[in-house]
N, C-alpha and C positions, 0 to 999 in steps of 0.2 A: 504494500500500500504506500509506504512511502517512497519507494521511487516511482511511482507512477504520480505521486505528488510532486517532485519534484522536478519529473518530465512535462508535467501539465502546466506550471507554475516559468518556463519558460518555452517560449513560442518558437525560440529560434533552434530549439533542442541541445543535447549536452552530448559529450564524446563520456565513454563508459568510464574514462578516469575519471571526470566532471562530476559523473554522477554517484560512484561510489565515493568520491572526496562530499559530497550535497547530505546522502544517508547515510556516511560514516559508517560504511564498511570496506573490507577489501576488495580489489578488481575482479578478483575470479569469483567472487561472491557476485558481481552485477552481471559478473558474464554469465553465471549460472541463471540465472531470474530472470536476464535480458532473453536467455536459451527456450525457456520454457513461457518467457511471455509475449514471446514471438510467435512460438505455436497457439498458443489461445485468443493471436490475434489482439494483443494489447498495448504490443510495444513495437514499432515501427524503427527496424535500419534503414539509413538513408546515406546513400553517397555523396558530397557534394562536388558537384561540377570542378569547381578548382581544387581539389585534390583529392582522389581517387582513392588516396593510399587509408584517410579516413573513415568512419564512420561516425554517426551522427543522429542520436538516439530519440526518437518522438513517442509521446502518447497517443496511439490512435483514436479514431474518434470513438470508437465502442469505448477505450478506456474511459476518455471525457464525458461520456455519457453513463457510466457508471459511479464516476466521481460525482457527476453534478448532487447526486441528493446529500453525498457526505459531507462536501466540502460547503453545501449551504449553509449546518448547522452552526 
């Protein structure tokens, strides 16, 4: 939950170090959770044009739309 907090919480999306330095855990810990919230359609890799070699991790919309009732309270 919380890094899909913190994926949601920036637009422009975060690189996996970014985001495990955000939820304060270690990288293979985000790359775990990035692994499995890939397949459930949660968590969105993206390339970006000027460099290739990156990735660049988003909340899909399903996730934001899951967030919305929480993040209301």
């Amino acid at each position: 939950m919380e890094l899909l907090r913190a994926l949601s919480s920036s637009p422009e999306g975060l690189s996996p170090g970014a985001a495990a330095t955000r939820v304060r855990v270690a990288p293979s810990t985000v790359g775990n959770l990035v692994r499995a919230m890939s397949a459930a359609r949660l968590v969105e890799r993206v390339r970006p044009e000027h460099d290739q070699r990156t990735v660049v991790l988003n909340a899909s919309k399903e996730a934001l739309n899951l967030l919305e009732p929480v993040q209301s309270r």
